[in-house]
Jmol script that loads the backbone (N, CA, C; Angstrom):
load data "model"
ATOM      1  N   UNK A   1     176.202  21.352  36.377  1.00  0.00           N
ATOM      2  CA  UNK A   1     177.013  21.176  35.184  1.00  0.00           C
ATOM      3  C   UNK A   1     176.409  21.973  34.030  1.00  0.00           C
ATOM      4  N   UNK A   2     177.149  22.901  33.094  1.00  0.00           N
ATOM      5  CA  UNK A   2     176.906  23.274  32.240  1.00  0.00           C
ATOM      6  C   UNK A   2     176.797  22.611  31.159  1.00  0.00           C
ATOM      7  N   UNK A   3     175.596  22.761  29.845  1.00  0.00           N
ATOM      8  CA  UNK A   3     175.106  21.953  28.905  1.00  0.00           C
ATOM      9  C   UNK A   3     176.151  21.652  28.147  1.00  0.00           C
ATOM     10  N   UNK A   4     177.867  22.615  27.878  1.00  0.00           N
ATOM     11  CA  UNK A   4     177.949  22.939  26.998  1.00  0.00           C
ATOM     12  C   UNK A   4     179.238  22.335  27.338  1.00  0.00           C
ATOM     13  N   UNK A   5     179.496  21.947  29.235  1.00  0.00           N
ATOM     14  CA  UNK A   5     180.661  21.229  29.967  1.00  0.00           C
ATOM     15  C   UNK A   5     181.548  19.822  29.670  1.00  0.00           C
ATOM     16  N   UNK A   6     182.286  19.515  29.227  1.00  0.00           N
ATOM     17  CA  UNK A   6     182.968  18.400  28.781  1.00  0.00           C
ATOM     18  C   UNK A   6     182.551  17.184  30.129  1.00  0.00           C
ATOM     19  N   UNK A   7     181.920  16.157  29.966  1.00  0.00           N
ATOM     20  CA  UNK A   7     182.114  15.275  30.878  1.00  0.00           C
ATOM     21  C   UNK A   7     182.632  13.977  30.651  1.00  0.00           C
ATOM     22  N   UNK A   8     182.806  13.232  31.524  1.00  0.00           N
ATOM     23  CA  UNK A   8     183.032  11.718  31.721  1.00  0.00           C
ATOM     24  C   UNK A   8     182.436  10.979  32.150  1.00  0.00           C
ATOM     25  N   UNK A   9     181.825   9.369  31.939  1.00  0.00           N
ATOM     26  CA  UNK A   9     181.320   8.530  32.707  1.00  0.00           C
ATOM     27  C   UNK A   9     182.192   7.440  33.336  1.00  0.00           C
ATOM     28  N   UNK A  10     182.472   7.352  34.173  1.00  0.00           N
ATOM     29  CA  UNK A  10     183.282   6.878  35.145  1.00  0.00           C
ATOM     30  C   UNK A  10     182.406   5.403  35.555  1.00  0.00           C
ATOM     31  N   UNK A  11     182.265   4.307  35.316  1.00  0.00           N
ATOM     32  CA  UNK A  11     181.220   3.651  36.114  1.00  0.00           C
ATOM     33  C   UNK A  11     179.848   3.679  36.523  1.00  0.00           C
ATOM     34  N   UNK A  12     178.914   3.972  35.706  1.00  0.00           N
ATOM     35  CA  UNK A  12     177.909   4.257  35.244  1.00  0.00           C
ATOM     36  C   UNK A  12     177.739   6.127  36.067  1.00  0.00           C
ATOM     37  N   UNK A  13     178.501   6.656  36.317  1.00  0.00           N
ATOM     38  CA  UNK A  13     178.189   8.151  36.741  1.00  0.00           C
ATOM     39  C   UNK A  13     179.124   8.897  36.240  1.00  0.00           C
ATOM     40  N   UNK A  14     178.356  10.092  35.627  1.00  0.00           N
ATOM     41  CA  UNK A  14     178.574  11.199  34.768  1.00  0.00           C
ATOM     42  C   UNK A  14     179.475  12.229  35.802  1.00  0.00           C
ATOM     43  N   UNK A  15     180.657  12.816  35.114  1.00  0.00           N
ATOM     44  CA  UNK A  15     181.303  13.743  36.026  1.00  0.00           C
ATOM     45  C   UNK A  15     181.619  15.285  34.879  1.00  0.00           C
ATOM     46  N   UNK A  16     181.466  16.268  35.531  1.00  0.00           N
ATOM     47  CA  UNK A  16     182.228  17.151  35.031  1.00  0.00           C
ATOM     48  C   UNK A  16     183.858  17.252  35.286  1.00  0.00           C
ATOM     49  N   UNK A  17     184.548  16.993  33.708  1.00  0.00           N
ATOM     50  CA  UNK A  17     185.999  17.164  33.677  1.00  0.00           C
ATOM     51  C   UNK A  17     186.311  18.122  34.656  1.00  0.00           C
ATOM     52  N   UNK A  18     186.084  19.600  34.743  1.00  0.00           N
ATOM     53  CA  UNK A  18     186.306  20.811  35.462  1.00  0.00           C
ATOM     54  C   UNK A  18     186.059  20.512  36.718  1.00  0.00           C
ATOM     55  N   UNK A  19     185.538  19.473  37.136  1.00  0.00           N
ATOM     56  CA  UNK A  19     185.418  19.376  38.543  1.00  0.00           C
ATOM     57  C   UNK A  19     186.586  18.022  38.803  1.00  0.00           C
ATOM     58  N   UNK A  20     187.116  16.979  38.116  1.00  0.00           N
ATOM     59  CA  UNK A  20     187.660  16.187  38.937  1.00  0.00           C
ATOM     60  C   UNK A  20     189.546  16.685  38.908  1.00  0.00           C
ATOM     61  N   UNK A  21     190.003  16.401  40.510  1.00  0.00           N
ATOM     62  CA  UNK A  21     191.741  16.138  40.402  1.00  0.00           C
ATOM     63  C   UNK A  21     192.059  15.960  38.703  1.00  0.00           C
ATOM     64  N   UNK A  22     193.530  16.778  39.028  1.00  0.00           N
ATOM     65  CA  UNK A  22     194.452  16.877  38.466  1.00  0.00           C
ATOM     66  C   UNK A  22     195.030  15.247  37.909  1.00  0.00           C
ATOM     67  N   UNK A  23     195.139  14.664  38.903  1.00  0.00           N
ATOM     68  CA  UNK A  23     195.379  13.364  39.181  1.00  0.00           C
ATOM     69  C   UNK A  23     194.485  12.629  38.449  1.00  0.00           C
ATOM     70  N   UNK A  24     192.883  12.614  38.919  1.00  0.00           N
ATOM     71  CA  UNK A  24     192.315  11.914  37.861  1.00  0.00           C
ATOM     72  C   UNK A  24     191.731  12.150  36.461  1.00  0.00           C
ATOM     73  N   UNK A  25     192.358  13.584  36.130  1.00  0.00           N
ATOM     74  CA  UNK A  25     192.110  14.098  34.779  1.00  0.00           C
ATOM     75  C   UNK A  25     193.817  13.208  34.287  1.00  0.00           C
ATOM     76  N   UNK A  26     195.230  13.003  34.412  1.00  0.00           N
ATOM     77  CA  UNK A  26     195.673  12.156  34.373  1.00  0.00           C
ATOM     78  C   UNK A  26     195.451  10.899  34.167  1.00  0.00           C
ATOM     79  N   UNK A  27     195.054  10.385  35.141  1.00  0.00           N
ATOM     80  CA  UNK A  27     194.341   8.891  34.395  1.00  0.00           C
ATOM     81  C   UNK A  27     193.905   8.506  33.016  1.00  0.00           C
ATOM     82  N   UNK A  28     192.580   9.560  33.500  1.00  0.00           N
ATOM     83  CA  UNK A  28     191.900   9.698  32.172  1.00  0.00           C
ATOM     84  C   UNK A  28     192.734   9.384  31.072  1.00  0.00           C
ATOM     85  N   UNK A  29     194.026  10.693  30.627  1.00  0.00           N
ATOM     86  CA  UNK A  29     194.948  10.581  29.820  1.00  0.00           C
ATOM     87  C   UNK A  29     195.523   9.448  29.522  1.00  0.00           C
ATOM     88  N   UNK A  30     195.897   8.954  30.750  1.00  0.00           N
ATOM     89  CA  UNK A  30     196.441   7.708  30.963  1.00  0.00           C
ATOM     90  C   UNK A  30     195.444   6.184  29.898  1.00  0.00           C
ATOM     91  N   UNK A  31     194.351   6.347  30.774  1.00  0.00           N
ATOM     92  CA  UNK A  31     193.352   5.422  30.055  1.00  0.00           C
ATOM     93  C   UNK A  31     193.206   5.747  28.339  1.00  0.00           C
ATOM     94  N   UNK A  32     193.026   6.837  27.969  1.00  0.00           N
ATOM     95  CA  UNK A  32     192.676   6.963  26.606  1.00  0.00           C
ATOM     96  C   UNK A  32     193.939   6.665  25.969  1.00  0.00           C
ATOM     97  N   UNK A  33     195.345   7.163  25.913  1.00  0.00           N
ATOM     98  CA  UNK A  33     196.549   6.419  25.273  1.00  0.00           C
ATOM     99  C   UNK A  33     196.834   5.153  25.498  1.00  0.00           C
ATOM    100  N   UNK A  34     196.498   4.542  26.636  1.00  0.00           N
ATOM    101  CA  UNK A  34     196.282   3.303  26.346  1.00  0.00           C
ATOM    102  C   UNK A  34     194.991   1.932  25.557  1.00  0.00           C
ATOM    103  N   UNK A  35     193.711   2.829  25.861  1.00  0.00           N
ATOM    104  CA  UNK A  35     193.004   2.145  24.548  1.00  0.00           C
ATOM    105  C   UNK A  35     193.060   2.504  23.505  1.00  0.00           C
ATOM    106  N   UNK A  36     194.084   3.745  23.000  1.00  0.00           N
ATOM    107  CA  UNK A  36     194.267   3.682  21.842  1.00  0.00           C
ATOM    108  C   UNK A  36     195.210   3.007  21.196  1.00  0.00           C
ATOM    109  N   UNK A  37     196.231   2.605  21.973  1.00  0.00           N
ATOM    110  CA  UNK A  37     197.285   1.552  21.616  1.00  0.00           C
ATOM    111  C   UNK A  37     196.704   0.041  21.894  1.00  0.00           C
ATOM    112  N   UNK A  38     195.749  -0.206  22.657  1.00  0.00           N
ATOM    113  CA  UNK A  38     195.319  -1.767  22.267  1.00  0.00           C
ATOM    114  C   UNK A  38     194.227  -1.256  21.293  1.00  0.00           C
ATOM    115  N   UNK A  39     193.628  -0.441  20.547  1.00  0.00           N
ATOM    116  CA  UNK A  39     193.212  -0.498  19.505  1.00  0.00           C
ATOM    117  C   UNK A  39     194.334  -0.719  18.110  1.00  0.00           C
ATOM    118  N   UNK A  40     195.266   0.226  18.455  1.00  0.00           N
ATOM    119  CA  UNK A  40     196.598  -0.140  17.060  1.00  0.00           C
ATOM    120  C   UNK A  40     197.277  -1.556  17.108  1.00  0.00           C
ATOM    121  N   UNK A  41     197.326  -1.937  18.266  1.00  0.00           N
ATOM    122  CA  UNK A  41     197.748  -3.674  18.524  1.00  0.00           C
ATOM    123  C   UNK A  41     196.915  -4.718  17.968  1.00  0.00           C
ATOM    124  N   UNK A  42     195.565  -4.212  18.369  1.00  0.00           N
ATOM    125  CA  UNK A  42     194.725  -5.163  17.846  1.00  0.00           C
ATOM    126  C   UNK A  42     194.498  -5.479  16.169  1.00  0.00           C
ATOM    127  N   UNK A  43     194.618  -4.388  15.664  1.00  0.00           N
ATOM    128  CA  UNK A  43     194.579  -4.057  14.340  1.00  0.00           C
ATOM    129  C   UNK A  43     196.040  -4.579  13.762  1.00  0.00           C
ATOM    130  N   UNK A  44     197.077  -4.349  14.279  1.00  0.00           N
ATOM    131  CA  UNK A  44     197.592  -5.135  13.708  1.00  0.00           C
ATOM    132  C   UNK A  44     198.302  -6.369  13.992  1.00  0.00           C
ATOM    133  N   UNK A  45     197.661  -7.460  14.824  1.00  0.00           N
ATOM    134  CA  UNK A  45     197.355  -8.535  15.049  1.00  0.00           C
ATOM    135  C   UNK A  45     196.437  -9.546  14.215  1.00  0.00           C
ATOM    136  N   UNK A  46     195.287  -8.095  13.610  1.00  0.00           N
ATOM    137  CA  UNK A  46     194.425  -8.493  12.586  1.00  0.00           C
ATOM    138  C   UNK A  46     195.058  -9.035  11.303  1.00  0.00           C
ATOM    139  N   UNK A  47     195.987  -8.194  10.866  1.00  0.00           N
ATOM    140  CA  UNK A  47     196.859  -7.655   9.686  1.00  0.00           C
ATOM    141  C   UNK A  47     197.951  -9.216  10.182  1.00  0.00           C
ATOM    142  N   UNK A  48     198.522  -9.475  10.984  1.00  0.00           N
ATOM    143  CA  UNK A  48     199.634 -10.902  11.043  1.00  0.00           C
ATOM    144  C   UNK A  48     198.417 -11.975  11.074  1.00  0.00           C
ATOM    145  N   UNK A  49     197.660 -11.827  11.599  1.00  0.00           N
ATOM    146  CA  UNK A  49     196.678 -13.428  11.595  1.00  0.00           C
ATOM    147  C   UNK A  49     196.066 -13.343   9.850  1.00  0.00           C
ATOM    148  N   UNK A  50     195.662 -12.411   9.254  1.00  0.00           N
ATOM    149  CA  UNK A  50     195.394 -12.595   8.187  1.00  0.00           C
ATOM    150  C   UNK A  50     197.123 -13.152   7.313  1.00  0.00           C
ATOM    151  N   UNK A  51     198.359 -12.163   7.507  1.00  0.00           N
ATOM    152  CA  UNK A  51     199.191 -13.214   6.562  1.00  0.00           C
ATOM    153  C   UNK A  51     199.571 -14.467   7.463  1.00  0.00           C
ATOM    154  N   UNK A  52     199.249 -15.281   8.236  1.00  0.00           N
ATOM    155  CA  UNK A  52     199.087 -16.395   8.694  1.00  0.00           C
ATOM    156  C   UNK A  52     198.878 -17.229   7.586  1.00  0.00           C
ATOM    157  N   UNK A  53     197.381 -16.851   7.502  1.00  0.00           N
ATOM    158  CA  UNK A  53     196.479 -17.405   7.136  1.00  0.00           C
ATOM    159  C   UNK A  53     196.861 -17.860   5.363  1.00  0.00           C
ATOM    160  N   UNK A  54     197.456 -16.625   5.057  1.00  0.00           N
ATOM    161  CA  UNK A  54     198.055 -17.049   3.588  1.00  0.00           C
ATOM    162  C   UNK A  54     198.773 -17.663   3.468  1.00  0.00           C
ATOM    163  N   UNK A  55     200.264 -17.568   4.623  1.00  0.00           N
ATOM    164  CA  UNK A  55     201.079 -18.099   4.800  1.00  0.00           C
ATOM    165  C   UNK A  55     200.534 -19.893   4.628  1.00  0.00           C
ATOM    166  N   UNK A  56     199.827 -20.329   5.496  1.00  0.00           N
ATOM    167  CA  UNK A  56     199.385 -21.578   5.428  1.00  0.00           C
ATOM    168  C   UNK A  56     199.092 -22.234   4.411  1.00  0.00           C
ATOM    169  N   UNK A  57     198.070 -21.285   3.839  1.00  0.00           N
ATOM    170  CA  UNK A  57     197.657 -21.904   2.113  1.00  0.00           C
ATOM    171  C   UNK A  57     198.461 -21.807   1.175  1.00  0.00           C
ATOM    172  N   UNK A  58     200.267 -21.104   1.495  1.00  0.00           N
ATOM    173  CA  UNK A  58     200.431 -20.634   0.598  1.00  0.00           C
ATOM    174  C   UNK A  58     201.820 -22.028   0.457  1.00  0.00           C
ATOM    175  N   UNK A  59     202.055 -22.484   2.074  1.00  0.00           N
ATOM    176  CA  UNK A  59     202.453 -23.378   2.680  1.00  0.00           C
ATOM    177  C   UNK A  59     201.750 -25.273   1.828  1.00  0.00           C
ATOM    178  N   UNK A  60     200.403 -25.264   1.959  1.00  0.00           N
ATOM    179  CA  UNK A  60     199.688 -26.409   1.483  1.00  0.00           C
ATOM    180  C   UNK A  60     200.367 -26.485   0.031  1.00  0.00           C
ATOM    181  N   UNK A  61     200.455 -25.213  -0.492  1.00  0.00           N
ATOM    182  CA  UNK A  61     200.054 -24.911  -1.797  1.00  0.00           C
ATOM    183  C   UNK A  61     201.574 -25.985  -2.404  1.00  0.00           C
ATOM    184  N   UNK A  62     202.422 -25.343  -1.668  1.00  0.00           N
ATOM    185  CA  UNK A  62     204.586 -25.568  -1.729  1.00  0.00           C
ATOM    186  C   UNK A  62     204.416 -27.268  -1.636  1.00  0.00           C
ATOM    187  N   UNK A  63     203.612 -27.843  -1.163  1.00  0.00           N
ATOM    188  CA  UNK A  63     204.108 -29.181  -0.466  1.00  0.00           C
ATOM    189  C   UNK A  63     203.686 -30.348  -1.382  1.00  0.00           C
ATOM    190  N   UNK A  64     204.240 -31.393  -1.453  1.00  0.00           N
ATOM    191  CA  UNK A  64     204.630 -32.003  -2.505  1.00  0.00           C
ATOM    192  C   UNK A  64     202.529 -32.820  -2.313  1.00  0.00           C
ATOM    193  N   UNK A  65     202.228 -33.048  -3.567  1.00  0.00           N
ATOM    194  CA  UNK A  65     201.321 -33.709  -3.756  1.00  0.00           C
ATOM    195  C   UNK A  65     201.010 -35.170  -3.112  1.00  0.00           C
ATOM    196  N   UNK A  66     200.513 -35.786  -2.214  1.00  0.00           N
ATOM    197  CA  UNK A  66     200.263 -37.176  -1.601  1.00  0.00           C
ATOM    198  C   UNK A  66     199.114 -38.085  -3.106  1.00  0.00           C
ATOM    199  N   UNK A  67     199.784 -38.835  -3.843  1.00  0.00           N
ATOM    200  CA  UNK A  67     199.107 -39.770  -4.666  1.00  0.00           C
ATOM    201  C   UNK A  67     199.102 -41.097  -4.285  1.00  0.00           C
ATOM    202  N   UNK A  68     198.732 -41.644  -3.273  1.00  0.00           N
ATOM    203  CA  UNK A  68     198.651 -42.691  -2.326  1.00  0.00           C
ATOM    204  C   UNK A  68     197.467 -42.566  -1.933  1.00  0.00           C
TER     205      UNK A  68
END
end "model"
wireframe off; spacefill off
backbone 0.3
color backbone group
């Protein structure tokens, strides 16, 4: 492998891109658009659980006072 060669670690072993299938340079593709979309999901899952969260207090906030 050249120093300068794009690789991958696959399961704790290092591959040169230039050496694997068509097929599993695919994957690859495959794999990286998909953790990049459960990275954008996750994030904004972050973004609805936080207005939840306001929602609730904002919920306590609306509801009639208990003086009992």
């Amino acid at each position: 492998m050249a120093e300068n060669e794009q690789k991958v670690v696959i399961d704790g072993t290092e591959y040169a891109l230039s050496s694997l299938s068509q097929e599993a340079k695919a994957q690859i593709t495959n794999l990286r658009v998909v953790e990049n979309e459960i990275a954008q999901l996750k994030a904004k899952l972050a973004i609805a659980s936080t207005a939840k969260i306001a929602y609730q207090h904002a919920l306590k906030n609306a509801l009639p006072v208990d003086t009992h």
